[in-house]
C-alpha positions in Angstrom: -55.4 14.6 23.6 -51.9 16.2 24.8 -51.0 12.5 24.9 -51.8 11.8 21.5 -50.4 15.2 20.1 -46.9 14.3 21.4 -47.2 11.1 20.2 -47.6 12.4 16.8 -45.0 14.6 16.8 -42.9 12.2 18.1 -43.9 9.6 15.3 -43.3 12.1 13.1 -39.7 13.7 14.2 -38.5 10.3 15.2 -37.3 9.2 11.2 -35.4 12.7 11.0 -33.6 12.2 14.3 -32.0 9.0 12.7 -31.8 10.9 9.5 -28.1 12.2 10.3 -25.9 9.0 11.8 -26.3 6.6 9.5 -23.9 6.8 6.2 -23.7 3.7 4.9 -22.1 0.0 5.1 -21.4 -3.2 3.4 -21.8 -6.7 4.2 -20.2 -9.8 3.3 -19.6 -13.3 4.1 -17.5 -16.5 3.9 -17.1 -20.4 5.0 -14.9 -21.0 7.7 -13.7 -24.5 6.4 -14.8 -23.8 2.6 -13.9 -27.6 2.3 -15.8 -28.5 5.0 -18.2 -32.0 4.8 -21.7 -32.1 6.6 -23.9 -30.2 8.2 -24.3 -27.7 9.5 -21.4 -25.4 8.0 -20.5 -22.5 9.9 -20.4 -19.4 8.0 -18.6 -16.0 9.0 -21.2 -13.0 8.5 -19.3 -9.8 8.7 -21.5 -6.4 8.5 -19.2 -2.6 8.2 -21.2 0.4 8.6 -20.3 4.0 8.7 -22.0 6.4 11.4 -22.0 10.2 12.3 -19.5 10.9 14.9 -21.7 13.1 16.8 -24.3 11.0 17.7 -22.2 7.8 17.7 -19.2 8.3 19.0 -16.0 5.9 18.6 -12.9 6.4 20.7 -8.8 4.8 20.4 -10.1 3.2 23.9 -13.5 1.4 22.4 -11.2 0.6 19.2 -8.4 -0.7 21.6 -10.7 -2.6 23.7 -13.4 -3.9 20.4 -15.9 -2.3 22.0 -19.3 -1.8 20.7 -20.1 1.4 19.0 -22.4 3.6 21.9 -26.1 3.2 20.4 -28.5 5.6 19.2 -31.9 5.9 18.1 -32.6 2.1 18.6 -29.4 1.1 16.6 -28.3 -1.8 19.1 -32.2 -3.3 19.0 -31.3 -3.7 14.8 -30.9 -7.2 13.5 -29.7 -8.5 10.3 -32.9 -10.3 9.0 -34.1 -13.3 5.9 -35.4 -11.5 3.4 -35.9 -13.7 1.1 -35.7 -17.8 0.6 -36.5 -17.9 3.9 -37.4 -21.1 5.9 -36.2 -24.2 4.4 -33.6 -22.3 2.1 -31.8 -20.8 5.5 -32.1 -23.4 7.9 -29.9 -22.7 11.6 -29.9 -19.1 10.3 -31.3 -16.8 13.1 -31.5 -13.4 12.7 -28.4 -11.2 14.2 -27.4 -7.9 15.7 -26.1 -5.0 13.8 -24.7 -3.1 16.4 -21.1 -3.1 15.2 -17.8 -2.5 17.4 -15.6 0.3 17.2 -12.5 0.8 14.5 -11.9 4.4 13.0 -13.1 7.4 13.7 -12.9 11.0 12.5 -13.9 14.4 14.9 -12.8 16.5 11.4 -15.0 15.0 9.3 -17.7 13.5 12.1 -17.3 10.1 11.1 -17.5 6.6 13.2 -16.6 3.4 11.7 -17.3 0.0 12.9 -17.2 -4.1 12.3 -19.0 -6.5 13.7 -18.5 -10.4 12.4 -20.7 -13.4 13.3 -20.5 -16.9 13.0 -23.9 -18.8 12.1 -24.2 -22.4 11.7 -26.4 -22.9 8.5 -27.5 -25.9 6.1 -25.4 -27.3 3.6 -27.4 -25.9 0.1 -28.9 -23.2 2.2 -29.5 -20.0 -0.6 -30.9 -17.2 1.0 -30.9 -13.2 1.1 -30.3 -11.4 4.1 -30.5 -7.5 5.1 -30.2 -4.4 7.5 -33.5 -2.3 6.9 -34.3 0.7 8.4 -35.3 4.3 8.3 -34.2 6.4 7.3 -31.1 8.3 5.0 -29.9 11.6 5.6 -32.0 13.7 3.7 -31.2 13.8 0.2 -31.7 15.8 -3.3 -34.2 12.9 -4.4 -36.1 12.3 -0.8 -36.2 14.1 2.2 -36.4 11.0 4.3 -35.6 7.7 2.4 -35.6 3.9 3.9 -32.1 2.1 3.5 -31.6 -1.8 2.7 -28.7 -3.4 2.4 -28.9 -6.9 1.3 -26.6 -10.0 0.6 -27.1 -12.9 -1.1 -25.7 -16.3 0.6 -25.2 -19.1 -1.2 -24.1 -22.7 0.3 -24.4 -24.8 -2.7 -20.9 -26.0 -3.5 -18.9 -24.1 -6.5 -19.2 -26.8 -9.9 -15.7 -25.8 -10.6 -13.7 -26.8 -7.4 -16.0 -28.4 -5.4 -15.4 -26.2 -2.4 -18.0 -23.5 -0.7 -18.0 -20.0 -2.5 -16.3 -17.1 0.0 -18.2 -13.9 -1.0 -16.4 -11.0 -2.2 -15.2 -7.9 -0.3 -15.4 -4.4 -0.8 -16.1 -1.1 1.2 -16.2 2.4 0.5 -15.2 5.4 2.8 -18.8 7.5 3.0 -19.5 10.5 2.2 -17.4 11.1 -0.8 -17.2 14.8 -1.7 -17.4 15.6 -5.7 -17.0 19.3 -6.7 -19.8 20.8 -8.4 -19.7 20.5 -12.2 -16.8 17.8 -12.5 -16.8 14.8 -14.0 -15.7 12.6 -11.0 -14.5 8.9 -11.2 -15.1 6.9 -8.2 -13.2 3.0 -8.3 -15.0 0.6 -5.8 -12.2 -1.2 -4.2 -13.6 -4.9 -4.5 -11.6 -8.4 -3.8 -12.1 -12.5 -3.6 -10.7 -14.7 -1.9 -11.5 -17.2 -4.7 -10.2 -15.3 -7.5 -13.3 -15.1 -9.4 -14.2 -12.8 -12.2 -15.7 -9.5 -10.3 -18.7 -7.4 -11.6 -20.4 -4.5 -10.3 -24.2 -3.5 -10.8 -26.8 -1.3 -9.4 -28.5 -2.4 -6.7 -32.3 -3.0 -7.5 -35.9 -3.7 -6.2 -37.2 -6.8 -7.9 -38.2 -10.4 -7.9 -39.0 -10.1 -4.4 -35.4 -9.0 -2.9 -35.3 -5.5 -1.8 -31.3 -4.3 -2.0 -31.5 -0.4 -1.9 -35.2 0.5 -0.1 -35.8 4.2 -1.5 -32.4 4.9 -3.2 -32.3 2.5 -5.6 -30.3 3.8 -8.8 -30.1 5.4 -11.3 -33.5 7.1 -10.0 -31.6 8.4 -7.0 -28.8 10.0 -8.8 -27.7 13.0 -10.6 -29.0 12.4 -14.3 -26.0 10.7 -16.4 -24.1 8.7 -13.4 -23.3 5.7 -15.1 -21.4 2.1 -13.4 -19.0 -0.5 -15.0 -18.8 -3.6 -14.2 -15.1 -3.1 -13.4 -17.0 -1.6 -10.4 -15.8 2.3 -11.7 -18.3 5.0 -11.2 -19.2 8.2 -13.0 -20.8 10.9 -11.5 -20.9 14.6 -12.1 -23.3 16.8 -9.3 -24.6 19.9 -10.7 -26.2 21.2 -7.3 -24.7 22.5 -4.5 -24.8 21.3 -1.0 -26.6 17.8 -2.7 -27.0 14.4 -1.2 -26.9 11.4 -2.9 -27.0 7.7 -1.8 -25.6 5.5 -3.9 -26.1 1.7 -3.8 -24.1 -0.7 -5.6 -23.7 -4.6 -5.7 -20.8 -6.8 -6.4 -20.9 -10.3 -7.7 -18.9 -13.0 -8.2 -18.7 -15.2 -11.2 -16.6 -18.5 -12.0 -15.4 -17.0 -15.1 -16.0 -14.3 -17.7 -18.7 -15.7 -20.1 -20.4 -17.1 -17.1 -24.0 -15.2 -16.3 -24.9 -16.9 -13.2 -23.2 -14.9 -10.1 -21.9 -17.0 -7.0 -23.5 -14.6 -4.3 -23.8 -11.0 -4.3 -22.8 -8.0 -1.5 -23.7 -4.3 -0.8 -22.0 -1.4 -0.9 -24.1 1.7 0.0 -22.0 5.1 0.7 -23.2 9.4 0.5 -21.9 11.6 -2.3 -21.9 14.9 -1.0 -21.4 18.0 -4.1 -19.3 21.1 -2.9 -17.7 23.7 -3.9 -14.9 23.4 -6.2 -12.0 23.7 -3.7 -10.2 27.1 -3.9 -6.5 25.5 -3.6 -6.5 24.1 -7.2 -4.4 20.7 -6.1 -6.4 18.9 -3.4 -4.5 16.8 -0.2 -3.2 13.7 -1.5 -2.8 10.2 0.4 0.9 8.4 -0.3 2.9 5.9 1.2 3.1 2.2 1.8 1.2 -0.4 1.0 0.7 1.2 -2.8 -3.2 2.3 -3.7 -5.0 -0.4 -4.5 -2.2 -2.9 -3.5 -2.2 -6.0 -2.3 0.0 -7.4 0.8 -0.2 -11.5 2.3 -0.4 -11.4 5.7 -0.2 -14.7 7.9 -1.9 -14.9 11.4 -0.2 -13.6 14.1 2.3 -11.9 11.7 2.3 -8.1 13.1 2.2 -5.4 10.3 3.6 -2.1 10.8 3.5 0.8 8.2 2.6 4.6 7.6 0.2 6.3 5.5 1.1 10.2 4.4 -0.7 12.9 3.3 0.4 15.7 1.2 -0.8 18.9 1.9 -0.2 21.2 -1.5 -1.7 24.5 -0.6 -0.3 27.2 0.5 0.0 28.6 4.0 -2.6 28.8 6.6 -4.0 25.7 4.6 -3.3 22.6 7.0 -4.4 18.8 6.9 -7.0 18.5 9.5 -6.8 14.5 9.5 -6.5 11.7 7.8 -10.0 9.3 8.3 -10.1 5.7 7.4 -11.8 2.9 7.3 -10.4 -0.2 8.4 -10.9 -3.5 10.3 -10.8 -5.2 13.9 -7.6 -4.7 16.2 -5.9 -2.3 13.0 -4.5 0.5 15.3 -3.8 4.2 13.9 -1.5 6.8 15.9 -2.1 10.0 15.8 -2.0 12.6 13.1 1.9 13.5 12.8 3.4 16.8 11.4 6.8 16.2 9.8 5.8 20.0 7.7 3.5 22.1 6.6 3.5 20.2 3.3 3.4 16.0 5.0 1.5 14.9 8.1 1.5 10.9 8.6 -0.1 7.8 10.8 1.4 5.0 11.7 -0.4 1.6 11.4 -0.2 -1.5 13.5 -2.3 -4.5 13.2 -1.6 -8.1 13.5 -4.3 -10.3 12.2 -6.2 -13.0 13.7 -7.7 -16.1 12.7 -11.3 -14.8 12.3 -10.0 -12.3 10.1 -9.0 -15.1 7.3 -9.0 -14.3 3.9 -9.4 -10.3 2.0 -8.9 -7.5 4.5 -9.9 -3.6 3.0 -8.9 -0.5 3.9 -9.0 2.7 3.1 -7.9 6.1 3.7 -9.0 9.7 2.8 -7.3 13.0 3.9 -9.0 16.2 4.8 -7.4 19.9 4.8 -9.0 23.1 6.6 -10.8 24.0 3.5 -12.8 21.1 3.5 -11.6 19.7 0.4 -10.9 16.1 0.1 -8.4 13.5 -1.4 -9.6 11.1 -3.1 -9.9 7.7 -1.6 -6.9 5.4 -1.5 -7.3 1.7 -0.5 -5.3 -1.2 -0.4 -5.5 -4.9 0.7 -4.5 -7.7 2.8 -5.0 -11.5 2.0 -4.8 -13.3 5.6 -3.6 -17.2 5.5 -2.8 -19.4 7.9 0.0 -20.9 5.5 2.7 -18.2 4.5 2.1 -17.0 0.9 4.5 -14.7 -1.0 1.5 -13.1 -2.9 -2.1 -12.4 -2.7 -4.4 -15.0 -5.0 -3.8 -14.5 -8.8 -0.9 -12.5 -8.3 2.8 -13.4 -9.0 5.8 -13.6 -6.5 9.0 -12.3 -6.6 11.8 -14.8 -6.1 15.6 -14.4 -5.8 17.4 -17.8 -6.0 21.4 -17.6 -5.8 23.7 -20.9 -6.1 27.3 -21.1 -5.6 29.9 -23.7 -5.2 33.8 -23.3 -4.2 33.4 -20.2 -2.6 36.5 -18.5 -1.9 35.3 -14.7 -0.9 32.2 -12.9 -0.2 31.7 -9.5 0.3 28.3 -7.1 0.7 28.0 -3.4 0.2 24.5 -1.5 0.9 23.3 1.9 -0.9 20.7 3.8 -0.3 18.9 6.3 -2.8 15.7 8.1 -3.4 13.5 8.7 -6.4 10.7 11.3 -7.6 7.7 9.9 -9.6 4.3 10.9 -10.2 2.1 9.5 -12.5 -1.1 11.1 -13.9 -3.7 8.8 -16.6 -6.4 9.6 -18.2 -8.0 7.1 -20.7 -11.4 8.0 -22.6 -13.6 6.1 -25.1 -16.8 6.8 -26.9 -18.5 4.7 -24.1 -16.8 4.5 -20.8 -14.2 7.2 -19.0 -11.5 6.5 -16.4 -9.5 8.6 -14.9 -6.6 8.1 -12.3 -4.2 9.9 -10.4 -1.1 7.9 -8.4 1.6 9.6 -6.1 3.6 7.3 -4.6 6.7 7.3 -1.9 9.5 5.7 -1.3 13.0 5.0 -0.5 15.4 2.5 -1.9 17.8 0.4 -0.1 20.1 -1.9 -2.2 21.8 -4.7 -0.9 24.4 -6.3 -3.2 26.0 -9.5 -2.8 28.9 -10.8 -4.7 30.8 -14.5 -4.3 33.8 -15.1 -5.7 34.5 -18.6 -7.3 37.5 -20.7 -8.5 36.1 -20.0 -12.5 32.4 -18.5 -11.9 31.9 -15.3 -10.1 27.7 -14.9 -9.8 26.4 -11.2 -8.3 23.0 -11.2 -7.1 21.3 -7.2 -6.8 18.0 -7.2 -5.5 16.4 -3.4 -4.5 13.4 -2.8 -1.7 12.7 0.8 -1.4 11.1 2.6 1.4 11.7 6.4 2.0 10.2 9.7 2.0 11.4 13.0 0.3 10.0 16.2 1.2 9.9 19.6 -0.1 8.2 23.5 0.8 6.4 22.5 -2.7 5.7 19.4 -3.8 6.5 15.8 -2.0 6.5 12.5 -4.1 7.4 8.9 -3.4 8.2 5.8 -5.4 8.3 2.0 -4.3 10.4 -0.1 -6.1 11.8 -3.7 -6.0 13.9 -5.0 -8.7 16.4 -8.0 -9.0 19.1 -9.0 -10.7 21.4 -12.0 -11.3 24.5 -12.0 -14.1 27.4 -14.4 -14.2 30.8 -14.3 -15.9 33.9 -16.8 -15.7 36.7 -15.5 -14.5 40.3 -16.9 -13.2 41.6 -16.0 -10.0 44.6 -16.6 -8.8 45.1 -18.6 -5.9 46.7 -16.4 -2.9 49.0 -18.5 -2.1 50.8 -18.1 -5.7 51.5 -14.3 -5.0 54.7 -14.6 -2.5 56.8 -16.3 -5.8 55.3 -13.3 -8.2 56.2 -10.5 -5.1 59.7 -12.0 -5.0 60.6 -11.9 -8.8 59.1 -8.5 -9.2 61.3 -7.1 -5.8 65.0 -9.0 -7.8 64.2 -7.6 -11.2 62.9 -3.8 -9.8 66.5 -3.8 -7.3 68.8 -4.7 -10.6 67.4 -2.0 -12.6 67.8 0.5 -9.6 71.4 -0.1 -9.3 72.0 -0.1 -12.9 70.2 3.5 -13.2 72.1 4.6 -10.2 75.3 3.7 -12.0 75.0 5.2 -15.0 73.6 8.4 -13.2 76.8 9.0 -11.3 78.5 8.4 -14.4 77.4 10.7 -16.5 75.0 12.8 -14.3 75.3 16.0 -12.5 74.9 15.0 -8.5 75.7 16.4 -5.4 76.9 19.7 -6.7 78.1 21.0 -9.5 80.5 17.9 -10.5 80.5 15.3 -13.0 82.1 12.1 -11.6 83.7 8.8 -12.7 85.5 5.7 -11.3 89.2 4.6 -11.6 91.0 1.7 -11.1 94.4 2.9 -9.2 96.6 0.4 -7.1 93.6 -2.2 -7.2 91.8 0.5 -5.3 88.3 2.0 -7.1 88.5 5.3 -6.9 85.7 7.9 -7.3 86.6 11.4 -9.2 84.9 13.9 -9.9 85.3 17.4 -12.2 85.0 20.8 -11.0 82.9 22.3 -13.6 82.5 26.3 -14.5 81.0 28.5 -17.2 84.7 30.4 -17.8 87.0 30.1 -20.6 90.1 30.2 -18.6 88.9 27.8 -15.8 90.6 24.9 -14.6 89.9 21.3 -13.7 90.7 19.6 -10.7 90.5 15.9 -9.9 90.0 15.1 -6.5 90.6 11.4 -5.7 88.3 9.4 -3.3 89.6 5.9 -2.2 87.6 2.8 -1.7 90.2 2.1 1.3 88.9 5.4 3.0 85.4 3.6 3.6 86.5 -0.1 3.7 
């Protein structure tokens, strides 16, 4: 009977023990050849999920090493299972782990973050769901203990507009997000595809036999009047204190804008936690380089190195306490760095890999000793093995120069810095967006100039990068500009000049000697005397005339002969 009675108690604690480490996750996927013939096809499955620090703990050693996040309460006996479709619809697919490997973690705000990516071998055609099930959430305003499913939809079928296999979109959320009591809050899902294809977001439902959000399935488990857009933009305002929420969103795919039918479909599942409106009325803000919501091209093997800054606008004893993010495989963060009590940074290193192919997310929040929050910045990488200048869909900036006859080049570099912050805020009768951006940066401008026989072409092009700080306030701007103008112009040739320096030296002498003349002519010099010349005896003589202020004064010629010097 004791047996049986700890049993039941054990039955019945064992869903709140694993209330508190999970916080939610993603999962996406992609073709590793998306032109690839045959069968099978082998697919990349990638799964992010975001744990409690204290009971799953990451370290910069399991991060540096990829190694697996330590389990708990059953996490590394999880698998990734069909849902639905399953059998002919999913042939070679076999269900996977969960159990994710470390890459960011947080002893501030108790957070673990971790990746894991698979490669499975499935059928050509194969259209199947797939999902991590368990129990349970953290427990929250609208359930004390809910069950969590997050599902994705693979679909091999080829695309009818290219012919090629569809590459699932990405997107991730930090988790939890704080909102402060009785604010309208915006929240913007950071979402990307590798195809370019026209992105919606939706809520995640129960139906049609495909479970994608187990016992938090929205609206239902939010506050009353949250509200998504398909341009993946929440709205959400938390009326009770200390609240949970869970919120669980899709995002789909779709060849085009008036298509209906989605190309596969992906989780996103994060906490909203309502607090107390922060007592520091300008929360910590996350600056720097790449710009929110960004995008960089990456190739393989190609290291990137960078910062990312957070600006801490209260007043003394508030500090930053850290800077969480959420990130990817082999993207190493330093250490939080305190340039003043106003900016603390990280640095960032990460060269990609070949598995890593295609959109890359990540995110940052920072956290000051107050507990409030900034709000979430992200930014992404596109991965290629074949250079690119840009990120799909986006344009590149080009400088072309051309010259010819070049007689002189010369390059001068300036540096400066510049001060922006931009604040938006757009409202209609139906939707509201609201958005804040900060950015840093210095500019460094190289200017080139060639000198041609009739053309001279200058070519300007700006990069900035650099940070200004103040006791107050610290802002940063990126910039890049370019530009090109022309004019025709003669120069002489340099070996005309000796002809031009040789008539200006003759005509500049002559008049020196005739001004020299006529001064000791006429002109007062060397003394009080006025002086002349005299031919005497074929001798030139030199006289001059005493001169004074009296009536009664006298002159007197002294004569100088030629013959004394000569």
């Amino acid at each position: 009977m004791k047996e049986l009675l700890l049993l039941w108690i054990y039955l019945d604690l064992f869903p709140l023990l694993r209330a508190v480490h999970f916080l939610g996750g993603t999962i996406t996927w992609k073709p590793v050849n998306a032109s690839a013939t045959g069968s099978p096809i082998a697919v990349a499955i990638t799964q992010t999920y975001s744990w409690t620090y204290s009971y799953m703990s990451c370290s910069n050693s399991l991060i540096g090493s990829s190694g697996y996040i330590p389990s708990y309460a059953g996490v590394s006996s999880e698998t990734l299972d069909c849902i639905s479709n399953c059998g002919s619809s999913s042939a070679g697919y076999s269900s996977i782990s969960v159990l994710p490997r470390c890459t960011d973690f947080s002893t501030s705000v108790d957070t673990s973050v971790a990746q894991r990516t698979d490669i499975v071998y499935l059928s050509a055609n194969d259209d199947f769901w797939v999902a991590f099930q368990s129990s349970a959430w953290r427990p929250l305003q609208t359930a004390s203990s809910a069950d969590w499913s997050i599902a994705a939809h693979i679909n091999l079928t080829k695309r009818s507009d290219t012919g090629l296999y569809n590459n699932a979109p990405v997107a991730t959320m930090m988790s939890p997000i704080n909102i402060p009591q009785n604010t309208r809050t915006v929240i913007q899902i950071p979402v990307g595809d590798a195809d370019g294809d026209d992105l919606r977001c939706r809520w995640s439902t129960k139906s049609g036999g495909v479970d994608e959000c187990g016992d938090v399935c929205p609206p239902g488990s939010l506050p009353s009047g949250t509200v998504i857009y398909p341009n993946c933009t929440i709205v959400i305002t938390g009326t009770i204190l200390d609240a949970w929420y869970a919120v669980a969103v899709m995002v789909e795919d779709f060849t085009s804008t008036s298509s209906t039918t989605p190309l596969s479909s992906v989780p996103v599942q994060f906490l909203v936690h309502v607090v107390a409106p922060p007592t520091c009325p300008t929360p910590p803000e996350i600056i720097g380089i790449p710009e929110e919501q960004s995008c960089i091209a990456i190739g393989v093997g190609q290291t990137f190195l960078s910062q990312i800054f957070a600006v801490n606008y209260c007043p003394s004893p508030v500090v930053i306490q850290d800077i969480a993010t959420l990130s990817f495989t082999n993207m190493i963060k330093g250490n939080l760095v305190k340039v003043n009590s106003s900016l603390y940074y990280k640095n960032l290193t990460w060269t990609p890999t070949s598995a890593q192919l295609g959109y890359q997310v990540m995110c940052a929040m920072a956290f000051d000793s107050k507990n409030s929050q900034s709000a979430q910045y992200c930014f992404k990488f596109y991965v290629t093995d074949n250079p690119l200048c840009a990120c799909p869909g986006e344009p590149c900036l080009t400088t072309t120069t051309t010259t010819t006859g070049t007689t002189s080049t010369s390059t001068s570099e300036t540096t400066t810095t510049s001060i922006v912050s931009t604040s938006t805020s757009t409202s209609a009768t139906s939707t509201i967006f609201t958005s804040t951006t900060s950015t840093i940066t210095t500019t460094t401008t190289t200017t080139s100039t060639t000198s041609v026989t009739t053309t001279t072409e200058t070519t300007s092009t700006t990069h900035t990068t650099s940070i200004t700080s103040t006791t107050s306030s610290m802002y940063m701007t990126n910039t890049i500009s370019t530009t090109t103008t022309s004019r025709e112009k003669r120069i002489s040739s340099e070996k005309d000049w000796p002809w031009i320096e040789s008539i200006f030296t003759i005509l500049t002498s002559a008049g020196i000697i005739v001004l020299c003349f006529f001064c000791f002519r006429y002109c007062c010099l060397l003394g009080n005397h006025l002086y002349g010349f005299e031919v005497e005896d074929e001798n030139i003589e030199m006289f001059h005339i005493a001169q004074c202020n009296k009536s009664n004064c006298s002159f007197t010629n002294i004569h100088i002969s030629t013959s004394d010097y000569w």
